[in-house]
C-alpha positions as CSV (number, residue, x, y, z in Angstrom):
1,X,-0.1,1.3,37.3
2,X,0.1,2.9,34.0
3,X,0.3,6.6,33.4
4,X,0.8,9.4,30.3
5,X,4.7,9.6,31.4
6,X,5.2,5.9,31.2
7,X,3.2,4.4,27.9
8,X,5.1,7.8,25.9
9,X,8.1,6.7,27.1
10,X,7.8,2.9,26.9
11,X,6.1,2.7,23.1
12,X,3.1,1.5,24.7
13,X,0.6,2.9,22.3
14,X,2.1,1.0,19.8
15,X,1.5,-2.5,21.5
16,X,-1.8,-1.1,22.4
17,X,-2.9,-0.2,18.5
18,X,-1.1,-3.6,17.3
19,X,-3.2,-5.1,20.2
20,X,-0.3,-6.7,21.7
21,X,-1.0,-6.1,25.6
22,X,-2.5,-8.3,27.7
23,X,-6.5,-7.4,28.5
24,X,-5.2,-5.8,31.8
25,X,-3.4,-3.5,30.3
26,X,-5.2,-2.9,27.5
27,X,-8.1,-1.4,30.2
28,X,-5.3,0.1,31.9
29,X,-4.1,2.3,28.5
30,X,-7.5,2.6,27.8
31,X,-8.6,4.6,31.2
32,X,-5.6,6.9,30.6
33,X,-6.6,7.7,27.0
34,X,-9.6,8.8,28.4
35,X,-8.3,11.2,31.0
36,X,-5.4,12.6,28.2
37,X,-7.4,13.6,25.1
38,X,-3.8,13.9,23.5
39,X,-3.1,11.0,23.5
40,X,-6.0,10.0,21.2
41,X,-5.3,11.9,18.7
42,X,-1.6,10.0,18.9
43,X,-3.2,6.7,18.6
44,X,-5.1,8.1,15.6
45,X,-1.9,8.8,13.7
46,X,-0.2,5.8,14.8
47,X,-3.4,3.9,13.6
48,X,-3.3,6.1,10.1
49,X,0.5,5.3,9.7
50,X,0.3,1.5,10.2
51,X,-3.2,1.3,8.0
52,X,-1.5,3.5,4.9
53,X,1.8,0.9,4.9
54,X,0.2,-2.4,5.3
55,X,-2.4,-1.8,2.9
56,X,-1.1,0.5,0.4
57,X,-1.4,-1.8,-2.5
58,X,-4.3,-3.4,-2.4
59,X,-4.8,-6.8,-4.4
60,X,-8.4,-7.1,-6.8
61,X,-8.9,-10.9,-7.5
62,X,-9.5,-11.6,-11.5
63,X,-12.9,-10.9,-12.5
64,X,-12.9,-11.4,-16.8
65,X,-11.5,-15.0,-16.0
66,X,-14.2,-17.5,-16.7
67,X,-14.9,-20.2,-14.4
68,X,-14.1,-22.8,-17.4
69,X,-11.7,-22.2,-19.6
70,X,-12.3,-25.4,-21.4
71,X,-15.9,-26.7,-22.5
72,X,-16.7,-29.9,-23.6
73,X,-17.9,-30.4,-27.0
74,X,-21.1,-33.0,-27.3
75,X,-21.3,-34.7,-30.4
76,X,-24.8,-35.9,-31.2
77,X,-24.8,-40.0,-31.6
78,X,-23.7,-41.4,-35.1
79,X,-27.0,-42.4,-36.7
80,X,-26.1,-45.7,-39.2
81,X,-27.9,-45.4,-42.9
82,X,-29.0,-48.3,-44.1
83,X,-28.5,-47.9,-47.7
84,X,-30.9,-50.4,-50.3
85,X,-29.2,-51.6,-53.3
86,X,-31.9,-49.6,-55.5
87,X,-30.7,-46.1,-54.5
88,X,-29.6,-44.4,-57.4
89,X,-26.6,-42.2,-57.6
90,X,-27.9,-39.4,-56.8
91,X,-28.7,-40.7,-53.2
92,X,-25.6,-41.5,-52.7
93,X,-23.9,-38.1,-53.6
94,X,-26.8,-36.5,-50.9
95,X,-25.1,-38.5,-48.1
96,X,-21.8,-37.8,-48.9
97,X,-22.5,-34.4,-49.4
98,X,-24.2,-34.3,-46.1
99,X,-21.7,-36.2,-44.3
100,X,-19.2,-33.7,-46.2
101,X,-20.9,-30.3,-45.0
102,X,-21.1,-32.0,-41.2
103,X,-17.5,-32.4,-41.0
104,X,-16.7,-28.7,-42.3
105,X,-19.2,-27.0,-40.0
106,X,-17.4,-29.5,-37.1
107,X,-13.8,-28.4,-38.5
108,X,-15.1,-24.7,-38.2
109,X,-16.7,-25.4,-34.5
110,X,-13.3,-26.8,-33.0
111,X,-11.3,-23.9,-34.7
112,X,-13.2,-21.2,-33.2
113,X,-13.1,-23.5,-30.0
114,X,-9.3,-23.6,-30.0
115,X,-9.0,-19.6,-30.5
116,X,-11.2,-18.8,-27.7
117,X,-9.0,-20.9,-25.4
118,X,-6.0,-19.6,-26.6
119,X,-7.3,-15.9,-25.6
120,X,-8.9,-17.4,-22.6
121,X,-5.3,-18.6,-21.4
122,X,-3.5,-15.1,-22.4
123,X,-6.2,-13.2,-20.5
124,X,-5.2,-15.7,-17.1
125,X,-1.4,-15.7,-17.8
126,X,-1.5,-11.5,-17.4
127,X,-3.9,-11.6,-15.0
128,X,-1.6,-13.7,-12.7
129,X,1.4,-11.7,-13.9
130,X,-0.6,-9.1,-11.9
131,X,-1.3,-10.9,-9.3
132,X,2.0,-11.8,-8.9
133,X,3.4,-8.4,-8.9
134,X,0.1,-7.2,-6.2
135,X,1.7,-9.6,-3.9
136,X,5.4,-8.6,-4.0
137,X,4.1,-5.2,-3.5
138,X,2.3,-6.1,-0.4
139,X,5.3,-7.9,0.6
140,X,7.1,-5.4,0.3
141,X,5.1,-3.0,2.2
142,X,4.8,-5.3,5.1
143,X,8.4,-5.6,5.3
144,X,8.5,-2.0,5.4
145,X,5.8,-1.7,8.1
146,X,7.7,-4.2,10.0
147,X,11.1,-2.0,10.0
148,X,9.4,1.3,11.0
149,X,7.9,-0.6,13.6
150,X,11.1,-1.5,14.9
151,X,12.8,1.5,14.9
152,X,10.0,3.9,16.5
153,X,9.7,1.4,19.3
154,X,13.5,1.3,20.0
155,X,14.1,2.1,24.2
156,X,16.3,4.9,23.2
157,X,14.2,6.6,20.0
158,X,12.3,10.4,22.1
159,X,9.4,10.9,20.0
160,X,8.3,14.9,19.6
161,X,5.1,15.8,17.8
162,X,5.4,19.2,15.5
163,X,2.2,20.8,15.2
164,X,1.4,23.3,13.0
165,X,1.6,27.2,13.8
166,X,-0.7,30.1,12.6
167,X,0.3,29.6,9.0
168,X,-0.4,26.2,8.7
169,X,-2.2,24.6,12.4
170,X,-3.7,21.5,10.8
171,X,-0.4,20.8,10.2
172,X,1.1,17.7,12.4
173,X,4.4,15.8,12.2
174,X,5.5,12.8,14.7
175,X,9.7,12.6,15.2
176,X,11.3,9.9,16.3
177,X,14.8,10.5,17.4
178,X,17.5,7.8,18.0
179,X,20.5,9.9,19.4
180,X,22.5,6.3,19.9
181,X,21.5,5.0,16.6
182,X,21.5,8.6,14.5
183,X,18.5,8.1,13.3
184,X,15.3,10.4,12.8
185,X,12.1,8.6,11.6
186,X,8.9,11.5,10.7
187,X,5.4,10.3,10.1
188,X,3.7,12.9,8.0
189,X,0.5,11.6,7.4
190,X,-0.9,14.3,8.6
191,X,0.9,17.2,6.4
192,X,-1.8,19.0,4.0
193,X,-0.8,18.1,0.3
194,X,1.1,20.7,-1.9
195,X,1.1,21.6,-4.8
196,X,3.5,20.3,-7.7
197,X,5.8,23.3,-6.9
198,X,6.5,23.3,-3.5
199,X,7.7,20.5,-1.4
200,X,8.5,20.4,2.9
201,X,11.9,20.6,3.9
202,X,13.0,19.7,7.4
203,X,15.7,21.3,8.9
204,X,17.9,21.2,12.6
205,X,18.8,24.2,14.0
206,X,22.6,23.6,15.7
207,X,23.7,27.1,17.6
208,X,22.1,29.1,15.3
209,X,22.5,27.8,11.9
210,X,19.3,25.8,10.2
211,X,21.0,22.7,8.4
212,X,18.9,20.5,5.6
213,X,17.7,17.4,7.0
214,X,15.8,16.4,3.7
215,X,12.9,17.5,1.5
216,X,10.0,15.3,2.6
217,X,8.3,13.1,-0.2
218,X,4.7,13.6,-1.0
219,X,4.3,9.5,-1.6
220,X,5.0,8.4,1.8
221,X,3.9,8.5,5.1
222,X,6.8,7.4,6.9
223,X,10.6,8.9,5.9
224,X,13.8,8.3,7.7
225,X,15.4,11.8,7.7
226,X,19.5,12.9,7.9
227,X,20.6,12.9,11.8
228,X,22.3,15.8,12.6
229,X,24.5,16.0,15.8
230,X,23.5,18.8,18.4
231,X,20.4,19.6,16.6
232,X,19.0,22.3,19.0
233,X,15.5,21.8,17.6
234,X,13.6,20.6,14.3
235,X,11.9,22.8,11.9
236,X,9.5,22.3,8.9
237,X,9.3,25.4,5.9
238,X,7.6,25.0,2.8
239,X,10.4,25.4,-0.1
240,X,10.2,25.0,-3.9
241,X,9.8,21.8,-5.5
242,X,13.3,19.9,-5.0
243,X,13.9,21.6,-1.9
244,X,16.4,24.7,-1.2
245,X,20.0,25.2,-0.2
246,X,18.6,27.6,3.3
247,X,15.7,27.6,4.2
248,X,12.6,30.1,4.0
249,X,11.7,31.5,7.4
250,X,8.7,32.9,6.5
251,X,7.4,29.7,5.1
252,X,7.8,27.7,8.9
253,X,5.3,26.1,9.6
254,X,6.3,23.9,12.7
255,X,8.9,23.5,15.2
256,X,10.1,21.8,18.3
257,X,13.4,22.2,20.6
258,X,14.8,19.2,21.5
């Protein structure tokens, strides 16, 4: 029988987002969400994080490509003349005139016809360029998706949710710590945006001294952070844009001992 203690320390909410439990234990994860209101809002941001990296570039099919590039081009049937020996001259410079102005106005048709195709196949060729480069993005992204995935589900990753203080309380930041990998993964999807001057900066405090861990990107939900050995406990301050050699104490915003 599953309980809070067990699915935080066996990844379980991640299967159970990913929907990779049997039914059984899907009821069974269920029933405990229900009695732990916490543990909602933890699926929430796990659901956020996973949404924002598989589906951060988004791919809009063509819409100024016609459905036919190419149209065909109907000639009307060749009507035959018959021409009497009588005719004077004069009729027979009105034909050839005729059949004269017929061909230019055709010669005219199929040029225009040939430029339109040619702008027709420029406007595919950089629409597929686009196309192209939607779908290496996405590849890309679900590679990355795939990675976090891995590493926050590791058996030996402890995962500790910062939430904001006084200064800042809708602030909320999940860790995940691998102390036999040294590795720290954050998910900040849920840090309120700053402006263009200031950026977050994560630190670890080790016996006292507070020792940069990395200033946290605006552009990305999910960051692998520096690992410090003996970190005592993990702390986010505001700093100015590019971060700061120590950090600001009265800008903290969140912290958790380890």
């Amino acid at each position: 029988m599953m309980d809070k203690t067990y699915i935080l320390d066996n990844g379980i909410l991640e299967l159970y987002v990913l929907s990779e439990l049997s039914q059984s234990e899907q009821q069974q994860v269920q029933r405990v969400i229900q009695q732990h209101p916490e543990l909602k809002t933890i699926v929430e941001t796990i659901e956020y994080s996973f949404e924002s990296l598989a589906f951060e570039n988004a791919i809009d099919p063509p819409t100024s490509v016609k459905t036919n590039l190419l149209r065909d081009i109907s000639t009307s049937p060749t009507k035959i003349i018959a021409i009497s020996p009588q005719k004077s001259l004069r009729s027979y410079l009105a034909i050839a005139a005729s059949i004269a102005a017929f061909l230019f106005v055709g010669t005219i048709y199929m040029y225009t016809q040939l430029n339109t195709t040619k702008n027709q196949l420029k406007i595919v060729e950089q629409e597929n360029t686009k196309l192209n480069n939607n779908i290496n993005n996405l590849n890309t992204s679900l590679e990355e998706t795939s990675t976090w995935y891995v590493m926050i589900n590791n058996p030996d990753v402890e995962k500790y949710i910062l939430t904001g203080n006084s200064q800042m309380p809708e602030a909320k930041v999940i860790s995940y710590v691998n102390n036999t990998d040294k590795t720290v993964v954050i998910n900040t999807a849920y840090l309120p945006e700053l402006d263009k001057d200031h950026d977050y900066q994560m630190w670890a405090d080790v016996e006292g001294e507070m020792i940069n861990m990395g200033v946290i990107h605006k552009n990305k939900d999910m960051l692998a952070m520096t690992y410090i050995d003996h970190a005592e406990s993990l702390n986010i301050t505001i700093e100015p844009a590019g971060g700061n050699d120590h950090p600001t104490v009265s800008q903290l915003i969140t912290n958790i001992y380890l």
